[in-house]
C-alpha positions in Angstrom: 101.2 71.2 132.4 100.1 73.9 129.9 97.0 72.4 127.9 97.0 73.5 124.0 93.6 75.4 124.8 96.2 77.7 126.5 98.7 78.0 123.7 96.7 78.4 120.9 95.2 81.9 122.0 99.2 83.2 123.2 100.1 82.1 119.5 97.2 84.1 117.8 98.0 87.2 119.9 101.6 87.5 118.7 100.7 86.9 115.5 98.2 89.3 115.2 100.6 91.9 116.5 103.4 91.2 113.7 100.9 92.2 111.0 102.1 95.3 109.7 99.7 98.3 110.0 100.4 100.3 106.5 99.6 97.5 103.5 102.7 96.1 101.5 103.4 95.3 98.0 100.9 94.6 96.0 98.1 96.2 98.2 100.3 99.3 98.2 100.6 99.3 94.8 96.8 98.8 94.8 96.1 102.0 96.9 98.2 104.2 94.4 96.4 103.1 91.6 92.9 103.6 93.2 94.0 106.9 94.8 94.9 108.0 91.1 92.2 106.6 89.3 90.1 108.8 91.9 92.1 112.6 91.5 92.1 111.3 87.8 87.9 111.2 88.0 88.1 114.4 89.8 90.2 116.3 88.0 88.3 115.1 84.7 84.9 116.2 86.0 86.1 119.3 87.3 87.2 120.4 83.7 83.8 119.0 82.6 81.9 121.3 85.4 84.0 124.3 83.9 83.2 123.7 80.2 79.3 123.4 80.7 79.6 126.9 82.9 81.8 128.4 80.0 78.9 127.7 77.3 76.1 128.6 79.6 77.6 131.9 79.9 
């Protein structure tokens, strides 16, 4: 006879292993809008950099 103590660890291990790696839905979306929000405050300081050398010249 199998005791629970048993099953309970077999249960977690498969379900661990149907989690999907790469995020879904909303925590994709998520990702996007961070990874835009960051080449958006790159981009933006870059041409910021650039004007400051411009006058200095």
């Amino acid at each position: 006879m199998t005791s629970q103590h048993h099953i309970a660890p077999a249960l977690d291990s498969t379900a661990v292993r149907k989690i999907p790696a790469e995020p879904t839905g909303a925590a994709k979306i998520f990702q996007f809008h961070c990874r835009t929000n960051i080449l958006h405050s790159v981009l933006t300081l870059k041409s910021r950099i650039q004007v400051v050398v411009f006058l200095l010249k």
